[in-house]
C-alpha positions as a Python dict, from the first residue, in 0.01 Angstrom:
ca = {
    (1, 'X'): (0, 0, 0),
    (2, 'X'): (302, 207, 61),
    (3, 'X'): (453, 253, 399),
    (4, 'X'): (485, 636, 602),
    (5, 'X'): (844, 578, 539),
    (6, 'X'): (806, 586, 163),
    (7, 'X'): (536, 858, 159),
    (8, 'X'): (724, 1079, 328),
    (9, 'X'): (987, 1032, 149),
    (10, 'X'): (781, 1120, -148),
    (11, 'X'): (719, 1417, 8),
    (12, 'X'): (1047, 1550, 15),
    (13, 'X'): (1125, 1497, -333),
    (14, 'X'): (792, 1700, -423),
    (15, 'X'): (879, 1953, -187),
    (16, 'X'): (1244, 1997, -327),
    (17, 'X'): (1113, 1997, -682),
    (18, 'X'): (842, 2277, -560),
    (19, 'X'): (1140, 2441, -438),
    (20, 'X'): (1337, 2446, -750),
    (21, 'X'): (1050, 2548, -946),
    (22, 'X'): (963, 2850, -716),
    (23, 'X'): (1301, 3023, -809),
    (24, 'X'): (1257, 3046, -1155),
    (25, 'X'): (1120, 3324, -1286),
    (26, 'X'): (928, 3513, -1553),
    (27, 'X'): (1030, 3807, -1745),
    (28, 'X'): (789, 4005, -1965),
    (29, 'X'): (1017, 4189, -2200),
    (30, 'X'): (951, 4560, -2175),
    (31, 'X'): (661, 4496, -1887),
    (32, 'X'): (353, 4648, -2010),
    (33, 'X'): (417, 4772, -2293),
    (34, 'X'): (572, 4432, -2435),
    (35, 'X'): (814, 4353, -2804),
    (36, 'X'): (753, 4665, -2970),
    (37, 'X'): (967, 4999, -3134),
    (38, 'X'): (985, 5284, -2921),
    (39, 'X'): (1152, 5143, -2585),
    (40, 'X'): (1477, 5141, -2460),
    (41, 'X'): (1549, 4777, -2386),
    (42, 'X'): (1910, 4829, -2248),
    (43, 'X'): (1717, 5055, -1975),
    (44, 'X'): (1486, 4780, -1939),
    (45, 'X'): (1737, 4490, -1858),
    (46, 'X'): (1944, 4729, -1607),
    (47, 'X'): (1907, 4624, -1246),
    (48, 'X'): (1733, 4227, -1350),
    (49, 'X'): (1943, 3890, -1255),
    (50, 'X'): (1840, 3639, -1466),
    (51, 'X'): (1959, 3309, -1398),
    (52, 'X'): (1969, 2992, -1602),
    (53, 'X'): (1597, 2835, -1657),
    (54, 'X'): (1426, 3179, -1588),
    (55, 'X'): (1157, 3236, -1889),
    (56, 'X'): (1195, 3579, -2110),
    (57, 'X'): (859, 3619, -2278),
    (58, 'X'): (817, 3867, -2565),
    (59, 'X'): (432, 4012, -2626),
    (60, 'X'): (356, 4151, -2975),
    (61, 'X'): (89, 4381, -2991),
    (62, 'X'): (52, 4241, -3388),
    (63, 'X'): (253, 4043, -3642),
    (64, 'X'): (497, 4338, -3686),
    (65, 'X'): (815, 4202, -3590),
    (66, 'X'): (1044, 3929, -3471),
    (67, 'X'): (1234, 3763, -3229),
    (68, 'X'): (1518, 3659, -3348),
    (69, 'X'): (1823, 3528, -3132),
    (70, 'X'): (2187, 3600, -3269),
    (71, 'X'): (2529, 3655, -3216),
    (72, 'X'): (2668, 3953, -3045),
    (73, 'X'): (2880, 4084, -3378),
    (74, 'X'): (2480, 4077, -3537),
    (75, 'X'): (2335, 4195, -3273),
    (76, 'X'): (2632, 4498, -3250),
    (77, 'X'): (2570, 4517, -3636),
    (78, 'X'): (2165, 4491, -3657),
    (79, 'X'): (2198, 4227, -3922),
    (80, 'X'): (2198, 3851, -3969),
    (81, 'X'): (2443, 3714, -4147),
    (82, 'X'): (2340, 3327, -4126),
    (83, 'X'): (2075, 3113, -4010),
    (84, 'X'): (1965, 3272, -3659),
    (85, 'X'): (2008, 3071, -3314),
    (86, 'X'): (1598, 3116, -3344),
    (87, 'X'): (1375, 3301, -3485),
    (88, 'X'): (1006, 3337, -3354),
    (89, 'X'): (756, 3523, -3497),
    (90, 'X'): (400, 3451, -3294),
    (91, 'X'): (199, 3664, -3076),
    (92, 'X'): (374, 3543, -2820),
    (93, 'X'): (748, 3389, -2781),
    (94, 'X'): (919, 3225, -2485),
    (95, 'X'): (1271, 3138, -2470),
    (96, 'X'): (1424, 2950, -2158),
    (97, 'X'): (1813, 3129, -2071),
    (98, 'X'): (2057, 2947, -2078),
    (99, 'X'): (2390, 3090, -1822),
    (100, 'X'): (2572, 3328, -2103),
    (101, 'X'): (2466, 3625, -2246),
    (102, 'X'): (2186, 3623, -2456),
    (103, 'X'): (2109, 3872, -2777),
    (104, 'X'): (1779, 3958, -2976),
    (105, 'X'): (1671, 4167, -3208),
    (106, 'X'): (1363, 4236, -3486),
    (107, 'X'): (1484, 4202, -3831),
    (108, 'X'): (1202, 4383, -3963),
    (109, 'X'): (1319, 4715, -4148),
    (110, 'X'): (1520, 4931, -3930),
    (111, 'X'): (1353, 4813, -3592),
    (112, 'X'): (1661, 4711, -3434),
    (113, 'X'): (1870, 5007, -3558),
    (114, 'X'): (1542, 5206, -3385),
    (115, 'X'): (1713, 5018, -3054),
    (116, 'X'): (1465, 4680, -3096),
    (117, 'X'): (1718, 4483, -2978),
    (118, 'X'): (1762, 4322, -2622),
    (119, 'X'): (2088, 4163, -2448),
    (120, 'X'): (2063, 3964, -2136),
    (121, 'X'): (2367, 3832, -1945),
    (122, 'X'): (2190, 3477, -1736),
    (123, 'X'): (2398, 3333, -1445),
    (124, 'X'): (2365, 3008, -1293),
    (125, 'X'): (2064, 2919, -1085),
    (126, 'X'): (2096, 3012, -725),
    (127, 'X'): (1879, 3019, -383),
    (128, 'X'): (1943, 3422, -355),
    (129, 'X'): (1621, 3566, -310),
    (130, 'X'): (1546, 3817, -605),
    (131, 'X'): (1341, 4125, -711),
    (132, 'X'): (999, 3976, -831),
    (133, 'X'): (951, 4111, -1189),
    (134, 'X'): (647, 4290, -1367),
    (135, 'X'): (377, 4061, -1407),
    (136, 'X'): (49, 4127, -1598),
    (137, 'X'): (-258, 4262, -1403),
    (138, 'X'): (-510, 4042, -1232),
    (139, 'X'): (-774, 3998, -1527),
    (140, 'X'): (-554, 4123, -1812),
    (141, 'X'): (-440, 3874, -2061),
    (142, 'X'): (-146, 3791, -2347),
    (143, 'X'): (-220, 3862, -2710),
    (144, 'X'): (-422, 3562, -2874),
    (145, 'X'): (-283, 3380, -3143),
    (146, 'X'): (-5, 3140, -3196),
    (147, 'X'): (300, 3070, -2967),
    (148, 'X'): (629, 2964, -2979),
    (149, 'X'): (867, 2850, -2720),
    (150, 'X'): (1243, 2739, -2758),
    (151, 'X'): (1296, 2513, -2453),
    (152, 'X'): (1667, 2474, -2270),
    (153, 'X'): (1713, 2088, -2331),
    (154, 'X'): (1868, 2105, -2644),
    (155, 'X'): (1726, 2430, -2814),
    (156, 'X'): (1417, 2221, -2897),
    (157, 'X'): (1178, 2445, -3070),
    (158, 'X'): (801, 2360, -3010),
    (159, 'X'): (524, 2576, -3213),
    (160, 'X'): (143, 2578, -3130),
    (161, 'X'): (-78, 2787, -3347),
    (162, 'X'): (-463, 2804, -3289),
    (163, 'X'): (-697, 2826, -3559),
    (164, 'X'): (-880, 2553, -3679),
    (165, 'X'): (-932, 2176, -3642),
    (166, 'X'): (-1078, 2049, -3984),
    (167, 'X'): (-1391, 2255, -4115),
    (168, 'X'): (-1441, 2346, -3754),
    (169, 'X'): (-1356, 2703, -3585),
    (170, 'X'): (-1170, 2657, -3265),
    (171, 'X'): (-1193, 2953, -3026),
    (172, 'X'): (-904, 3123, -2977),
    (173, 'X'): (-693, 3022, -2666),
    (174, 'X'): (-553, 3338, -2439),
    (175, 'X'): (-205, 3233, -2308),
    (176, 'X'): (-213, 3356, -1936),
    (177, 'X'): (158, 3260, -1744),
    (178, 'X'): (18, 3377, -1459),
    (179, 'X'): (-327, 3120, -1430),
    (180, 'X'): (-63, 2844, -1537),
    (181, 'X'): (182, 2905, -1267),
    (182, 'X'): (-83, 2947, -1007),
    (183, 'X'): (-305, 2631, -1109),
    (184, 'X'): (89, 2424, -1061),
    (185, 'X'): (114, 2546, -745),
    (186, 'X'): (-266, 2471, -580),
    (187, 'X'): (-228, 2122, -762),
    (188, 'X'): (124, 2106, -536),
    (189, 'X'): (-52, 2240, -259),
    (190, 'X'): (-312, 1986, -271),
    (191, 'X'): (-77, 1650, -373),
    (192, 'X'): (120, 1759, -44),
    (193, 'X'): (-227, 1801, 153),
    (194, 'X'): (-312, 1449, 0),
    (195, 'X'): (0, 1290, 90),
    (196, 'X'): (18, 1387, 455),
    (197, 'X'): (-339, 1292, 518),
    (198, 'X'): (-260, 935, 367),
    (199, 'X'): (49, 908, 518),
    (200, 'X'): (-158, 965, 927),
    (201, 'X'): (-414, 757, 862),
    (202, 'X'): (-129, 492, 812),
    (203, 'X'): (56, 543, 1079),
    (204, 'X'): (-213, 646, 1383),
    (205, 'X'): (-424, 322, 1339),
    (206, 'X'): (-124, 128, 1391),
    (207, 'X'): (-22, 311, 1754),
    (208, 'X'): (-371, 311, 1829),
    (209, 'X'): (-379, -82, 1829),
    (210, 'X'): (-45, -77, 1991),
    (211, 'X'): (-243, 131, 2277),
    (212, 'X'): (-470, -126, 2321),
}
């Protein structure tokens, strides 16, 4: 049975990766009205400090456009001229940043020429507190459908698409940040809760005896 000593000790690693994990953030690209023609994304980035392992996630309203990651002389020109850094084009896309500046655009018709396009300059992480960013409504959810995510380690790119297993319908799943990030943090709450209970009732039977 492990010792207080190690428990706690435990506990402090938890706590520190809790930590990290609380300071990165989500951004919903455009807030409420998502990936779509008609806003002014420049506007949108003014006055945001992302920082390296935040999450940028782009909402279609329908399979209209893209997401595709370029250079800055494509992005400045609206055009790719080679295979793109990634290109996502799901319901719903999620990229990790990565310290640099980062540049998207939809390469369908003249979307990005329309001002489609979305550059994000991504410090390193820090402990600085920060502006919390728009976050969906309580109840409201992300477009259904399939999703695709480009993780930091390595520019990995993982697809899921929901549809169906063999001859049999699957409903579709709703991809909801929010319910994921909360149900991490009760589970923390609760493995800390654990922890410290397990970790007394080692330690006070012992100094109890000692009493006697």
């Amino acid at each position: 049975m492990a010792s207080p000593s190690a428990l706690i000790a435990m506990l402090v690693v938890v706590g520190c990766a809790a930590a990290a994990s609380a300071m990165e953030m989500n951004f919903y690209v455009g807030d409420a009205k998502g990936w779509t023609t008609g806003v002014n994304y420049t506007a949108w980035a003014i006055g945001k400090q992302f920082e390296a392992n935040d999450t940028l996630i782009f909402r279609q309203p329908g399979r209209d456009h893209t997401v595709t990651e370029v250079t800055k002389s494509e992005y400045d020109a609206c055009a790719v001229s080679g295979n793109p850094i990634f290109d996502g084009r799901a319901l719903l896309v999620t990229i990790s940043l990565s310290p640099g500046t980062q540049y998207f655009i939809c390469t369908v018709g003249n979307h990005c020429a329309s001002g489609m396009k979305l550059a994000v300059t991504v410090s390193n992480s820090s402990d600085a507190p920060r502006a919390q960013p728009w976050f969906p409504p309580r109840g409201s959810s992300t477009p259904t459908g399939a999703a695709s995510a480009r993780l930091h380690s390595g520019g990995v790119v993982v697809a899921a698409a929901i549809g169906v297993i063999g001859n049999a319908p699957i409903e579709r799943i709703r991809f909801d940040f929010g319910v994921l990030v909360m149900i991490e943090e009760l589970a923390m709450i609760w493995l800390l809760n654990l922890m410290l209970m397990h970790a007394f009732s080692l330690k006070y039977p012992k100094e109890k005896a000692n009493g006697h």
